[in-house]
BALOBA-1460 file (C-alpha; in Angstrom, 3 decimals):
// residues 199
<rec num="1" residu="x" x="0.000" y="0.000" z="0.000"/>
<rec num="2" residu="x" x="2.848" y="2.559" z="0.758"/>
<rec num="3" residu="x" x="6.310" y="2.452" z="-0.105"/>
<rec num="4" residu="x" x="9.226" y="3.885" z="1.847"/>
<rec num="5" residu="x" x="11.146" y="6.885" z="0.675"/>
<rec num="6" residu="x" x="13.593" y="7.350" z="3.732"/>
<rec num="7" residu="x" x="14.986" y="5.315" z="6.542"/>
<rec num="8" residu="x" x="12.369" y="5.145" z="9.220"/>
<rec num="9" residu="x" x="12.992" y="3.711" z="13.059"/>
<rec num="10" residu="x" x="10.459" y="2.708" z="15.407"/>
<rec num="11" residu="x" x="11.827" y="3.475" z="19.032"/>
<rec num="12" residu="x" x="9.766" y="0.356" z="20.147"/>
<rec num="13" residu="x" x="9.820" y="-3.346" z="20.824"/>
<rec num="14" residu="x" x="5.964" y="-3.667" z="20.725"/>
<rec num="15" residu="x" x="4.748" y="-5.989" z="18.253"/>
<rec num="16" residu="x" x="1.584" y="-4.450" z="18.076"/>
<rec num="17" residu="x" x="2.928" y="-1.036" z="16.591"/>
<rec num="18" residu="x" x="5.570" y="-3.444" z="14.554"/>
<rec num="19" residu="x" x="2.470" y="-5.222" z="12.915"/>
<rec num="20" residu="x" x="0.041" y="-1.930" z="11.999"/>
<rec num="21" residu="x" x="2.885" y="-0.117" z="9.916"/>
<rec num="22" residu="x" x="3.877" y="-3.659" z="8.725"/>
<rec num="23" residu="x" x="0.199" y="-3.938" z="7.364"/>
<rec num="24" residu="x" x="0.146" y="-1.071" z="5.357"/>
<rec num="25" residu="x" x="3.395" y="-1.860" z="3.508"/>
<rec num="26" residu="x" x="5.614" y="0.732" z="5.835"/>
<rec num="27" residu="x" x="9.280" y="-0.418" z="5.654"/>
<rec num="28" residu="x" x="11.099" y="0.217" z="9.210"/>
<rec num="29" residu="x" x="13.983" y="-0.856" z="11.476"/>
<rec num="30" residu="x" x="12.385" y="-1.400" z="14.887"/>
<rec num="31" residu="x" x="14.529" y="-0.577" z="17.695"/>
<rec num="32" residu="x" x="13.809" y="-0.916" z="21.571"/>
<rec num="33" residu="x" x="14.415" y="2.446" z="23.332"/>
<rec num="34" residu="x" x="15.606" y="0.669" z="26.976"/>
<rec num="35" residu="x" x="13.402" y="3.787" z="28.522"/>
<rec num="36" residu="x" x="11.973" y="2.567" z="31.665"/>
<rec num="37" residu="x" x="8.605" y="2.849" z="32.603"/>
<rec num="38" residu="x" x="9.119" y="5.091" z="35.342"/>
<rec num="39" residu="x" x="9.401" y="7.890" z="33.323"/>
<rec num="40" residu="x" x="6.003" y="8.421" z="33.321"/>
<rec num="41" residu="x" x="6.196" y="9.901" z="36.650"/>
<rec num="42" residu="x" x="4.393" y="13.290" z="36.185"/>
<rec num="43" residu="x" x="5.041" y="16.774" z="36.784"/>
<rec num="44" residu="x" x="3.480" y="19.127" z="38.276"/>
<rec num="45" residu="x" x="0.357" y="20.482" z="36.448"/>
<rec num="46" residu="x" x="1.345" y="17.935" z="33.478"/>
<rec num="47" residu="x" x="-1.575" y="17.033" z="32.145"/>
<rec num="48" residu="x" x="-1.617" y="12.780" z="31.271"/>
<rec num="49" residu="x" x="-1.340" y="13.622" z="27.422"/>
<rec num="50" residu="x" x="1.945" y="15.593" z="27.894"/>
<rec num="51" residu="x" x="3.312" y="12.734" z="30.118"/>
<rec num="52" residu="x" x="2.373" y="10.091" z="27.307"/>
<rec num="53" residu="x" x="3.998" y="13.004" z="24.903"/>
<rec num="54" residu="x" x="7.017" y="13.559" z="26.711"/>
<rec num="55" residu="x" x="7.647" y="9.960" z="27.089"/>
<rec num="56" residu="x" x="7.340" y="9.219" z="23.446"/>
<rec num="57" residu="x" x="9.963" y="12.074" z="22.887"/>
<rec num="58" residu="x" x="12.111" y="10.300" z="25.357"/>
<rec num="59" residu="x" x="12.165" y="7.188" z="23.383"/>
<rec num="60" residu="x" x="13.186" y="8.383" z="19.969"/>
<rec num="61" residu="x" x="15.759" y="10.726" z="21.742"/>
<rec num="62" residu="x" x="17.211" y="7.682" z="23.054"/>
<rec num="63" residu="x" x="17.500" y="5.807" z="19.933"/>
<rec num="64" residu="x" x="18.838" y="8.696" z="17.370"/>
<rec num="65" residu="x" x="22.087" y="9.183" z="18.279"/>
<rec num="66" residu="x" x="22.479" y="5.627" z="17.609"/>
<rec num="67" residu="x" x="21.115" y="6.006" z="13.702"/>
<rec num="68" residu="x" x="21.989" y="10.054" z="12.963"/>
<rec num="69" residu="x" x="20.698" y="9.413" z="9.087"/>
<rec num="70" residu="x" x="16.968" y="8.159" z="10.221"/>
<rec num="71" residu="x" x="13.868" y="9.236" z="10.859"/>
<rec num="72" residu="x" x="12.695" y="8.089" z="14.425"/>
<rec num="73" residu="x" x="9.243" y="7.806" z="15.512"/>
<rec num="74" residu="x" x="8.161" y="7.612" z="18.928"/>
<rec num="75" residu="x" x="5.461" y="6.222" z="20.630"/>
<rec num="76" residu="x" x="3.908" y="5.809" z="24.246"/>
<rec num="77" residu="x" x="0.067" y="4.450" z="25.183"/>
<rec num="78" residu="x" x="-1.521" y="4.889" z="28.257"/>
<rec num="79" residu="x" x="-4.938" y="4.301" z="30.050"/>
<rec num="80" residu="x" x="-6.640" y="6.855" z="32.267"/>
<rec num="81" residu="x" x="-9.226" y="6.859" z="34.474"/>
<rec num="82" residu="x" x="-10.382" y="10.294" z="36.305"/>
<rec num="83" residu="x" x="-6.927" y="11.458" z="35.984"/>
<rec num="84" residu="x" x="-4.984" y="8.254" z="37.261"/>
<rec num="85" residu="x" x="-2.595" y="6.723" z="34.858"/>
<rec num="86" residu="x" x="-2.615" y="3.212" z="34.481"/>
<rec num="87" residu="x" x="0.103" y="1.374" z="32.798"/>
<rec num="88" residu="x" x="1.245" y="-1.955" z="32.880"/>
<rec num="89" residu="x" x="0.404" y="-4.382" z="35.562"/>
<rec num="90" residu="x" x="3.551" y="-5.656" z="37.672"/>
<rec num="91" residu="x" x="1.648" y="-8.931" z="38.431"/>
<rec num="92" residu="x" x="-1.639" y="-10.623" z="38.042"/>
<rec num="93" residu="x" x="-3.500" y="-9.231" z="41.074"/>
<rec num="94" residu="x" x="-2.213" y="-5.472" z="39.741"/>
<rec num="95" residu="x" x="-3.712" y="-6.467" z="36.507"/>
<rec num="96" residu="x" x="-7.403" y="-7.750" z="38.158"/>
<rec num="97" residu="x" x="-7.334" y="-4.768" z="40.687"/>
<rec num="98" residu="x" x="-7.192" y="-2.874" z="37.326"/>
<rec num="99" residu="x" x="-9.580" y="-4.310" z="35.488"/>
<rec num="100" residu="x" x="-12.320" y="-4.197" z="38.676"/>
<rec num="101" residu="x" x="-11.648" y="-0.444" z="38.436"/>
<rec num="102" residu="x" x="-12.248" y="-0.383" z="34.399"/>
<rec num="103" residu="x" x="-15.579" y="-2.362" z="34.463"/>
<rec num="104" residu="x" x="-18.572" y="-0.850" z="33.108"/>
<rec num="105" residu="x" x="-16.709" y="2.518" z="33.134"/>
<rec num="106" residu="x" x="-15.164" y="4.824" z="30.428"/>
<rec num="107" residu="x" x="-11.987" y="5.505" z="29.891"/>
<rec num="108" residu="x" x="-9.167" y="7.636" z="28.118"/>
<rec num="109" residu="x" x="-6.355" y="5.713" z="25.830"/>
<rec num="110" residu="x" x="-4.143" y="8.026" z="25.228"/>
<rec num="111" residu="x" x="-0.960" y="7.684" z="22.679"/>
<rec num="112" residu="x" x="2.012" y="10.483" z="22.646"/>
<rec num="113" residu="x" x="3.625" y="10.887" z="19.658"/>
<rec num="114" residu="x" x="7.078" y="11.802" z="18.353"/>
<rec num="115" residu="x" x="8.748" y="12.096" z="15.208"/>
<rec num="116" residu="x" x="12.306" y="12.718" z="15.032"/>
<rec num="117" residu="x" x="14.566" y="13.858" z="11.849"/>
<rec num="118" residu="x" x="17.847" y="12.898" z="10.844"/>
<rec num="119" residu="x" x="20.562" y="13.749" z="13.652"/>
<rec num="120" residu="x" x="17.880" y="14.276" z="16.111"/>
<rec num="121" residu="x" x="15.523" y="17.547" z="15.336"/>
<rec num="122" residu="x" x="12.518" y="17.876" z="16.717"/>
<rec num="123" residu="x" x="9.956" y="17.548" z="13.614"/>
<rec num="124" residu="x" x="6.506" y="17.018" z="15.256"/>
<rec num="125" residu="x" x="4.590" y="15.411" z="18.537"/>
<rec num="126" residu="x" x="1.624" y="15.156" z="20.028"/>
<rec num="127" residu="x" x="-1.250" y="12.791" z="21.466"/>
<rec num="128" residu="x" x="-4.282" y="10.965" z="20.643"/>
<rec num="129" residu="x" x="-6.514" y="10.059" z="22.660"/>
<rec num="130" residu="x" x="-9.544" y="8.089" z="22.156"/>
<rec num="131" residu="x" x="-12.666" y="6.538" z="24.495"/>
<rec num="132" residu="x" x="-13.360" y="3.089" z="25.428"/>
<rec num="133" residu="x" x="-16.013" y="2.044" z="27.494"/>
<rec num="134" residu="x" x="-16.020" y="-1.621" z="29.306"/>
<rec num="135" residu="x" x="-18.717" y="-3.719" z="30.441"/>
<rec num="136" residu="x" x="-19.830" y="-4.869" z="33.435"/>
<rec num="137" residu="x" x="-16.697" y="-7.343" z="34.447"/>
<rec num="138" residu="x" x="-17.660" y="-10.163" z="36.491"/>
<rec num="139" residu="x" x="-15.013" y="-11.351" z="39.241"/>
<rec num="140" residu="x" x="-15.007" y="-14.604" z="37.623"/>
<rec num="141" residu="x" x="-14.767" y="-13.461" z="33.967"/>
<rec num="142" residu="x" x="-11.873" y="-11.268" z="35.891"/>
<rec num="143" residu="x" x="-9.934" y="-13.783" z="36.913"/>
<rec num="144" residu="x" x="-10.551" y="-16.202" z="33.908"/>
<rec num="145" residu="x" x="-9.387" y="-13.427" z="31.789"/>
<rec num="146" residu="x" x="-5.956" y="-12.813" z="34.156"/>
<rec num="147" residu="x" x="-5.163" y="-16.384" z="33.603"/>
<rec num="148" residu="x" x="-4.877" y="-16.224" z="29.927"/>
<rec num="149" residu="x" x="-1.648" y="-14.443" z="30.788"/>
<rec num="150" residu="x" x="-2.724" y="-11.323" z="28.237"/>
<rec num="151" residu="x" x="-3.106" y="-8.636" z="30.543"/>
<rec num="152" residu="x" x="0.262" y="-8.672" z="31.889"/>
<rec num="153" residu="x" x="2.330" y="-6.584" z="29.491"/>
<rec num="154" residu="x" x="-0.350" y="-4.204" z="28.462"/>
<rec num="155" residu="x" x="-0.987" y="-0.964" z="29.659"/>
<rec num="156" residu="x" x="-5.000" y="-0.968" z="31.422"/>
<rec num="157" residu="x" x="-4.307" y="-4.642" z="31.394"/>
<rec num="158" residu="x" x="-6.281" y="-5.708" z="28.529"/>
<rec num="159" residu="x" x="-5.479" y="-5.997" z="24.895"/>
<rec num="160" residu="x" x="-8.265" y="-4.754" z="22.480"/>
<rec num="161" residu="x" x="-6.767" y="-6.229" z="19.642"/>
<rec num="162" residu="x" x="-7.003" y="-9.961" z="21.074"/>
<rec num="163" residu="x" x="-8.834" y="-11.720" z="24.045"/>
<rec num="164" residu="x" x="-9.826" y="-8.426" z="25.994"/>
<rec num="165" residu="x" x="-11.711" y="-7.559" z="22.849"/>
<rec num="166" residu="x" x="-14.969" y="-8.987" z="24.992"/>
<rec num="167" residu="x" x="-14.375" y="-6.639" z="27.211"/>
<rec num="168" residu="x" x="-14.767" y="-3.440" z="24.992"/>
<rec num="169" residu="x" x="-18.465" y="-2.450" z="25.004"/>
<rec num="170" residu="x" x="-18.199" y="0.645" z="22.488"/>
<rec num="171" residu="x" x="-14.657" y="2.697" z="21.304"/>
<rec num="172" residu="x" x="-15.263" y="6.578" z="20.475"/>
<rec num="173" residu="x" x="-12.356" y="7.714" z="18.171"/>
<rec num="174" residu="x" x="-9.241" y="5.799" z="16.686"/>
<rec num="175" residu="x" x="-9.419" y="2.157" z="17.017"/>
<rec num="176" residu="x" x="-5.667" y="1.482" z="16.348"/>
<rec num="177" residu="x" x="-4.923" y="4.177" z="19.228"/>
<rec num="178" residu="x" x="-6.044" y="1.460" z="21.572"/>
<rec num="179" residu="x" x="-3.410" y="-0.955" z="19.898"/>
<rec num="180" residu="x" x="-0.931" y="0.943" z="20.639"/>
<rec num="181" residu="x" x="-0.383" y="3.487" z="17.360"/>
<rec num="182" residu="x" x="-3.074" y="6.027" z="15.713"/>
<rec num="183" residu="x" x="-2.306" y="4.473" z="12.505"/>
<rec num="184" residu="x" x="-4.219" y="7.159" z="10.490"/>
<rec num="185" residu="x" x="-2.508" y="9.822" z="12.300"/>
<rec num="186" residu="x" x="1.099" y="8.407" z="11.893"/>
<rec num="187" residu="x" x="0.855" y="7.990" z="8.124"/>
<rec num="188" residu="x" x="-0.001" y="11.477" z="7.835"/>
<rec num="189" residu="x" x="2.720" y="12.578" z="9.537"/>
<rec num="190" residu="x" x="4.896" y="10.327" z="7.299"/>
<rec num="191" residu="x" x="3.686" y="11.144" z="3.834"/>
<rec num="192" residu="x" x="3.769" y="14.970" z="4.951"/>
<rec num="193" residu="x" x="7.191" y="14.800" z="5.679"/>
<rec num="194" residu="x" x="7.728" y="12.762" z="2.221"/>
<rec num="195" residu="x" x="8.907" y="9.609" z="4.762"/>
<rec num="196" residu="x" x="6.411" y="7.438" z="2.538"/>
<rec num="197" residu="x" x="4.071" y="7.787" z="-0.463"/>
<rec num="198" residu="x" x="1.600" y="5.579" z="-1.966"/>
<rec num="199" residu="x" x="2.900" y="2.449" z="-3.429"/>
């Protein structure tokens, strides 16, 4: 569907973000930024977009130096709920506390964005965020869920994109934001700065 124009690094080991651009024909080098989550540790006044912002500028700082000629893109995804940022579980009774406090509630996804030029200038970021509201979680359908090992290295501690799909009673805005990329959003970025074009 697209074609590459100019080297292009994802500052990520997710394979979720690997597989969107992979499905639209986007040719990339993929490599893991080593940023810890900790990072996310807020500011104050910074509002949960600019942390998921700042964090995704973090992670394509960290891999540039290492490939000056590339165009690094950034990415981080989080889950809020009235303000609280959830990321990922550190065990399976973190992960089903989570979820308890998710059911039959709405809540933000939010993914920060940010695209890096050659030798490291700042060329554009931001964040998405879209809605997702959950259904009414059952303890059992909790814990039956937790066991399927899934939850454990996503941020909310579900995946949309896989078993935690029953959980998703309606999504208001990108889909592929709650994957872990805005894939719409991210290709316009990259044919605007002529990264890709139409195949």
């Amino acid at each position: 569907m697209f074609k590459t124009l100019q080297p292009l690094i994802l500052a990520s080991e997710s394979p979720r973000r690997k597989r969107l651009l992979e499905s639209v024909g986007v040719e990339f080098k993929a490599y893991p930024s080593g940023i810890n989550e900790s990072i996310r540790a807020d500011y104050p006044g910074e509002t949960p977009a600019g942390i998921a912002e700042r964090c995704a500028c973090r992670k394509a700082d960290s891999v540039s130096p290492l490939n000056p000629a590339a165009w690094i893109l950034g990415a981080d995804t989080t889950v809020v709920l009235d303000g609280r940022i959830f990321g990922k579980p550190s065990c399976s009774a973190e992960a089903a506390q989570m979820l308890d406090m998710l059911s039959d509630r709405t809540h933000e996804v939010i993914t920060g964005m940010c695209l890096l030029g050659p030798r490291g200038n700042v060329c554009r970021g931001g964040a998405i965020t879209t809605l997702v509201r959950f259904k009414s979680i059952s303890a059992r359908e909790i814990e039956a869920y937790v066991k399927t090992g899934e939850p454990l290295d996503k941020a909310g501690s579900y995946g949309i994109q896989g078993i935690g799909a029953f959980l998703v009673r309606s999504v208001e805005g990108s889909y592929t934001n709650v994957v872990g990329l805005p894939l719409c959003e991210t290709l316009d970025w990259l044919i605007d700065e002529n990264i890709i074009e139409p195949a």
